[in-house]
VMD Tcl script that draws the C-alpha trace (Angstrom):
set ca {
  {0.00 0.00 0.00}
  {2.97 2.74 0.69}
  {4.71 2.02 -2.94}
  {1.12 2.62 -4.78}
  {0.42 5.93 -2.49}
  {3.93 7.01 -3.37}
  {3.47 6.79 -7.16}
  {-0.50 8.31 -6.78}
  {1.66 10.95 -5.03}
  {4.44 11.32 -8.06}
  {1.62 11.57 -10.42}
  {-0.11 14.50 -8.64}
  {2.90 16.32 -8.39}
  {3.70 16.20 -12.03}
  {0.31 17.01 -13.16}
  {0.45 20.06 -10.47}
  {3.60 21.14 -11.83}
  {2.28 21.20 -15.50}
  {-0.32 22.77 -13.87}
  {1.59 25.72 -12.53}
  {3.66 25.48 -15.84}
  {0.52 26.60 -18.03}
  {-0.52 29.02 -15.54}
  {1.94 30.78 -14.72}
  {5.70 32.48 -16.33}
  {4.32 34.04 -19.25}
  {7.40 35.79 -19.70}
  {9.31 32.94 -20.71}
  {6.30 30.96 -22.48}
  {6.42 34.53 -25.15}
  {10.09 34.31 -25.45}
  {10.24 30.62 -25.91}
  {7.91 31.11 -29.22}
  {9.50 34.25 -30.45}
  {12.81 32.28 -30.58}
  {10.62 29.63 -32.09}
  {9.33 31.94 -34.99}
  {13.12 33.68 -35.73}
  {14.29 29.80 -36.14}
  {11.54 29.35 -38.40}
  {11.91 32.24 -40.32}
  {15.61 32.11 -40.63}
  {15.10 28.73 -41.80}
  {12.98 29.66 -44.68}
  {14.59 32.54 -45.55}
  {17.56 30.02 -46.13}
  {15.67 27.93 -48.55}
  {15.97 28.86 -52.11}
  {13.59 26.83 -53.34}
  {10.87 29.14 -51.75}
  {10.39 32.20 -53.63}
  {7.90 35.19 -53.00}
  {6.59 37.04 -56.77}
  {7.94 40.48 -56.99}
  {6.50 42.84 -59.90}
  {8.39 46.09 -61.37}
  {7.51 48.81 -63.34}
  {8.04 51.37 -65.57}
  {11.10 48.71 -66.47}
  {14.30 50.00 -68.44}
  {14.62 47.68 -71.87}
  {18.53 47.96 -72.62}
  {19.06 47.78 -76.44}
  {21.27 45.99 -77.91}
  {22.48 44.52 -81.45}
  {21.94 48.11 -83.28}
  {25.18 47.81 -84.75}
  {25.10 44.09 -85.58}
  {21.55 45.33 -86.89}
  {23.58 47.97 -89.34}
  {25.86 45.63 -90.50}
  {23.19 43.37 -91.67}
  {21.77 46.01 -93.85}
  {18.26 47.20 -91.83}
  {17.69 49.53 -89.34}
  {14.55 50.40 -86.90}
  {12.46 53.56 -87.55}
  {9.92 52.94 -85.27}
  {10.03 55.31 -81.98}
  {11.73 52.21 -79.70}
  {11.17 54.76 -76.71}
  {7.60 55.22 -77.22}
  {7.54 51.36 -77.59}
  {9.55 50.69 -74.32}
  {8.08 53.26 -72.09}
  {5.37 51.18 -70.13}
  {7.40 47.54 -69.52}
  {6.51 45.66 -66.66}
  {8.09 42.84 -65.36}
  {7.14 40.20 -62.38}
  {10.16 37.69 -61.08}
  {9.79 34.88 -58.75}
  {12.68 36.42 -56.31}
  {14.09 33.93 -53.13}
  {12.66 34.71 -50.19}
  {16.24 36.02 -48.67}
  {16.77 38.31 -51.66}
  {12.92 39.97 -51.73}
  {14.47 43.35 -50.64}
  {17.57 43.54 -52.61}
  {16.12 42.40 -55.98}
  {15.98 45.02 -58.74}
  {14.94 44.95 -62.45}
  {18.41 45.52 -63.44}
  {18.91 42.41 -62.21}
  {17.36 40.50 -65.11}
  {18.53 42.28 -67.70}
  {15.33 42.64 -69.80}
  {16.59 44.00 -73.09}
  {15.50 43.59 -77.09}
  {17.69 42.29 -79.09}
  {18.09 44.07 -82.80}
  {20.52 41.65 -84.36}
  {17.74 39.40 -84.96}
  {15.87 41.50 -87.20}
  {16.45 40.19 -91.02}
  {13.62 41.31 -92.94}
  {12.28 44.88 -93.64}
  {8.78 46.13 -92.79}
  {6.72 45.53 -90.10}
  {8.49 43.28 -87.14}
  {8.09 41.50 -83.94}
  {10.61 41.51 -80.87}
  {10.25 39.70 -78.26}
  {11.31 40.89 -75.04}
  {14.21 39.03 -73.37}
  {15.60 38.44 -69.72}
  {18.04 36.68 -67.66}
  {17.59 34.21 -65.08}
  {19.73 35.34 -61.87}
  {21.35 32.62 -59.34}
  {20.84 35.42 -56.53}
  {17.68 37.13 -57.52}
  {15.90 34.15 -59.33}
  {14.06 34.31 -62.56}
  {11.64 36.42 -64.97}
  {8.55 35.01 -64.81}
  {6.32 37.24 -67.14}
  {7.24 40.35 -69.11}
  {4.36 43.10 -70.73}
  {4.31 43.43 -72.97}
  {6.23 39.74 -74.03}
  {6.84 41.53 -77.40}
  {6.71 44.55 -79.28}
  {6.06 45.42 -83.38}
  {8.66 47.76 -84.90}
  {9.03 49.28 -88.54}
  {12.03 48.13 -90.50}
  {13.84 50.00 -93.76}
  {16.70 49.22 -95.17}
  {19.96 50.98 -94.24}
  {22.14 52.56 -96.26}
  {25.60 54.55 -96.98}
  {26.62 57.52 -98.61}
  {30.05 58.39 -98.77}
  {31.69 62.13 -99.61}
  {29.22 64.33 -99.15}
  {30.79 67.81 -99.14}
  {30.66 70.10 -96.46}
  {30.47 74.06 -97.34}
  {30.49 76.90 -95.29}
  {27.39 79.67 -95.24}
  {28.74 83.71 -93.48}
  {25.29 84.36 -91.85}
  {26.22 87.96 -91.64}
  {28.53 90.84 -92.39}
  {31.88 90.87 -91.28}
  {32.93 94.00 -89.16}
  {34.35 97.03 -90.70}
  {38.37 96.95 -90.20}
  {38.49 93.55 -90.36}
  {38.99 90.99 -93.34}
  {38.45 86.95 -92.70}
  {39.90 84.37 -95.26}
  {37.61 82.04 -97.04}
  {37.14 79.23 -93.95}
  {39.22 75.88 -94.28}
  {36.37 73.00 -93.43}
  {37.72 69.75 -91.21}
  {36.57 67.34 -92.50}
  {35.37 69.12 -96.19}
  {33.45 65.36 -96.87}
  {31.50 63.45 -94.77}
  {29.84 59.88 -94.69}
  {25.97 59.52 -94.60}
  {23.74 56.63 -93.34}
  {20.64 55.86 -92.24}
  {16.89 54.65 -93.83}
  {17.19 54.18 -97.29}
  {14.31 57.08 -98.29}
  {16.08 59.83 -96.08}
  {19.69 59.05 -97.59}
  {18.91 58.87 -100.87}
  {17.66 62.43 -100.52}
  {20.67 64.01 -99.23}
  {22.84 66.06 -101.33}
  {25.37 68.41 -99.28}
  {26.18 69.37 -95.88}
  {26.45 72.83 -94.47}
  {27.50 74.76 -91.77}
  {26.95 78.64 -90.69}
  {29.30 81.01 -89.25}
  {27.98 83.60 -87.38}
  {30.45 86.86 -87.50}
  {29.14 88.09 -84.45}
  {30.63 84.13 -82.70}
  {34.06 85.33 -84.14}
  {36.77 86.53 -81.98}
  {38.22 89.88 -83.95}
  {41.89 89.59 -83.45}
  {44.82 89.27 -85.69}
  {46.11 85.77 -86.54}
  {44.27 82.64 -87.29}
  {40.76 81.32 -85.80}
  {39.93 77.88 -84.88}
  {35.89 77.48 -84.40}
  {33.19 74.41 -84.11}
  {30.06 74.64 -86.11}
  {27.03 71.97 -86.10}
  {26.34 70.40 -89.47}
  {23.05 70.66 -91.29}
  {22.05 68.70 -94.54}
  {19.96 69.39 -97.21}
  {18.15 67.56 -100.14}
  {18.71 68.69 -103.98}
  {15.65 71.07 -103.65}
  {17.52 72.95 -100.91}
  {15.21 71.81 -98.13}
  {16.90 70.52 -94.74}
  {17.10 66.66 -93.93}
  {16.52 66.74 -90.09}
  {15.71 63.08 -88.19}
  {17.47 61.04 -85.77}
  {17.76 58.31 -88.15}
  {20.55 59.89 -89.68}
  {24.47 59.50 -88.94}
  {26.94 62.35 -90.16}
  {30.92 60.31 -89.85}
  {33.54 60.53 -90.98}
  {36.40 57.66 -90.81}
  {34.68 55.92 -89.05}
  {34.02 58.47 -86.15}
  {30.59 60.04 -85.39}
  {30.12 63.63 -86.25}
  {28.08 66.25 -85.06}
  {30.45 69.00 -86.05}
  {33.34 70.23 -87.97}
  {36.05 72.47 -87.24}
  {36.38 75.94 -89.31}
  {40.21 77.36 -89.40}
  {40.62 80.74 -90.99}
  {42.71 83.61 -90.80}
  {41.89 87.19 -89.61}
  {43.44 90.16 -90.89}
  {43.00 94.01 -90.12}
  {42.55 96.25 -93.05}
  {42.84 99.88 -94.17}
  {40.64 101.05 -97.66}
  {41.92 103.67 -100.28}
  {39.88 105.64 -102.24}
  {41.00 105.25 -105.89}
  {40.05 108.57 -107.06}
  {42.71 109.71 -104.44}
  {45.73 107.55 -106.21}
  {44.84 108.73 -109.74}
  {45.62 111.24 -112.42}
  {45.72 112.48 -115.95}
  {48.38 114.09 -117.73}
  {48.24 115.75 -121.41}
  {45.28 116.96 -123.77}
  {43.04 114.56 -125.85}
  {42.81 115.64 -129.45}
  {42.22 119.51 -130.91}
  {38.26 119.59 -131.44}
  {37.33 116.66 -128.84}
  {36.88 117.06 -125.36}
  {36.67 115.11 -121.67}
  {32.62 114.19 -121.09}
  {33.34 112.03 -117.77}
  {36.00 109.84 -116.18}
  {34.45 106.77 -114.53}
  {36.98 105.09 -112.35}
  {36.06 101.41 -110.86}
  {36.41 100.32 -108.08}
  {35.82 103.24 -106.02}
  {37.97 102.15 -103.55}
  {39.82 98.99 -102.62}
  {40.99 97.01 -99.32}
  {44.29 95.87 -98.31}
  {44.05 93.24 -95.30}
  {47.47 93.00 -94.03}
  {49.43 92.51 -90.58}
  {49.33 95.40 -88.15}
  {53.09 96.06 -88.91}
  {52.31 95.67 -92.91}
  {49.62 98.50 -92.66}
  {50.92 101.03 -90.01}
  {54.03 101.66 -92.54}
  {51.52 101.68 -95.54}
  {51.14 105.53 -97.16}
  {49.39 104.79 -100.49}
  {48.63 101.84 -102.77}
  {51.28 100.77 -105.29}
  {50.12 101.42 -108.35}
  {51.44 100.04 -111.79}
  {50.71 103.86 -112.74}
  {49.25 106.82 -111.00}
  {48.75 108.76 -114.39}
  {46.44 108.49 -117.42}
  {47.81 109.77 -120.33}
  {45.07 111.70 -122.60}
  {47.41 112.65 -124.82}
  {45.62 113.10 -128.52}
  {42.70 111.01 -127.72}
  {39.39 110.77 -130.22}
  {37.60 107.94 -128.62}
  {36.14 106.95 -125.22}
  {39.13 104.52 -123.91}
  {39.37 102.60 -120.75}
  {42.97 102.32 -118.89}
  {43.91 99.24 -116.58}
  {45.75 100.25 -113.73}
  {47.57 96.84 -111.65}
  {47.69 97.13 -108.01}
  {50.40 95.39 -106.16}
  {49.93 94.16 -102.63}
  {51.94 95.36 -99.79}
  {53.15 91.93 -98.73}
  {52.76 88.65 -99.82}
  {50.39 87.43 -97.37}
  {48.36 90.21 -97.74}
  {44.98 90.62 -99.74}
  {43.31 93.01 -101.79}
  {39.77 93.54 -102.55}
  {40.47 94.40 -106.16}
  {43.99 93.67 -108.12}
  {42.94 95.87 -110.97}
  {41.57 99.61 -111.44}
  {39.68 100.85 -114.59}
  {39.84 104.01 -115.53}
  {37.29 104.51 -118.22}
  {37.50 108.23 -120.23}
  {34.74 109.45 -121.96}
  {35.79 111.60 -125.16}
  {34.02 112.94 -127.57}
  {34.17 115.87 -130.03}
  {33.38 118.98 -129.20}
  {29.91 120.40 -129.87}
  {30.03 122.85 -132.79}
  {27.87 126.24 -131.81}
  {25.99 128.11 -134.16}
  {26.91 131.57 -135.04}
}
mol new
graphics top color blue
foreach p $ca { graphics top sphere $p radius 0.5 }
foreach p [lrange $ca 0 end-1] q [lrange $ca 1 end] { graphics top cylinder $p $q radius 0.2 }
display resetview
């Protein structure tokens, strides 16, 4: 009878201590499952194979093969922005990695090497799987349509150069060296085809007025054979092999100093007994010498082949060439040549 009271005894005690287990020491019951719940979670978060859907917008679509694209003879002229601009894309992502995971991740991007046909075509939208940040599981749109022409090359199309104003009194400019003077062309077949020179403008008012030579950068503009300008985005200026949006302008600035021509000139002698001087026309009026500083402050007069005309016994209206001789040999003159035209004619007989 004692060894069966003893284990009724043992048994009440244990059930009175689980008793006072559930009743009481919450504290450590709540900390107990906390720990219980990080273990869990840590343990998931662990496991690869259990993945959470994560969805991104307003996705960047890299693009790629445009030049592979080129070289195959075709080229997009479809607005690709307009085309990209609302991309969406939903991954399965690890649960560990939900946070971190980015669309750049996946590298969504279209592919234009695998165009090979003109006209209307479809590209699908690529991705790639990540061994961090898991896989693409649905792009939208999957694909997009795009127009396709045929691309083309033009090679030496010259470059000239346009003075979109006056140049400033005092001051002479040479005729501007271009760099390059012929340019490459490509693009869509029905915009390159049109193109028939390239041009550039030089505003006076950009230049800096100072002796010696000028270096400036000027945007390139083309135009079609009717004169109209060629303006898309379709359209690359190059030259050896280099993309061009400019050119480079060299020229060389001079001062100057202008002489009045009726100033340099003279006549000497009498035309003929019963003829007389009606006019004396002398062309140019006056001519420019752009020369160095030094050239022009030691400068006094022109140098003149002659600085007579001889009337001597003239009957007939006759016209004199006078050379002019420039000051230096890197100078220039506005006119090389003066014409001295005489008007003679007999004298008017009065009645008596």
């Amino acid at each position: 009878m004692s060894m069966e009271k003893k284990k009724g005894n043992s048994k009440q005690t244990l059930l009175e201590g689980l008793k006072h287990l559930l009743l009481h020491n919450w504290g450590f019951k709540l900390l107990a499952i906390l720990i219980s719940l990080l273990l869990w979670a840590g343990l998931i978060s662990q496991d690869e194979t259990i993945t959470r859907d994560k969805t991104f917008n307003n996705v960047t679509v890299n693009v790629i093969g445009s030049d592979a694209m080129k070289r195959n003879g075709y080229i997009v002229v479809s607005d690709l922005s307009e085309a990209l601009a609302d991309v969406s894309v939903t991954a399965a992502v690890p649960q560990m990695q939900y946070e971190r995971a980015e669309a750049a991740s996946y590298n969504v991007r279209v592919d234009l090497s695998r165009i090979s046909d003109t006209g209307e075509q479809e590209l699908r939208l690529l991705s790639t799987a990540s061994s961090t940040y898991g896989r693409v599981t649905g792009i939208n749109p999957a694909s997009i349509l795009v127009d396709v022409e045929d691309y083309v090359v033009r090679y030496r199309i010259p470059v000239s150069v346009s003075i979109t104003g006056e140049t400033p009194e005092g001051w002479f400019m040479s005729a501007p060296s271009v760099d390059p003077p012929l340019v490459v062309v490509s693009g869509p077949r029905n915009l390159v085809n049109t193109i028939s020179r390239a041009r550039v403008f030089l505003n006076p008012e950009e230049v800096e007025w100072t002796e010696g030579v000028t270096v400036l950068t000027e945007g390139i503009t083309l135009y079609n054979r009717n004169g109209e300008e060629v303006k898309s985005d379709l359209l690359d200026i190059s030259y050896d092999n280099v993309m061009l949006d400019s050119v480079v302008l060299e020229a060389y600035i001079l001062p100057t100093r202008t002489f009045e021509t009726e100033e340099l000139i003279s006549t000497i002698n009498k035309v003929a007994n019963g003829y007389e001087v009606k006019a004396i026309h002398i062309s140019p009026e006056s001519i420019t010498v752009a020369a160095r500083g030094e050239v022009l402050s030691q400068m006094t007069e022109l140098a003149l082949s002659e600085h007579y005309v001889d009337l001597k016994n003239l009957k007939d209206t006759t016209s004199f060439q006078i050379k002019v001789s420039k000051p230096s040999e890197d100078s220039v003159l506005s006119n090389d040549t003066i014409t001295v035209t005489v008007n003679v004619e007999p004298v008017e007989q009065t009645g008596n």
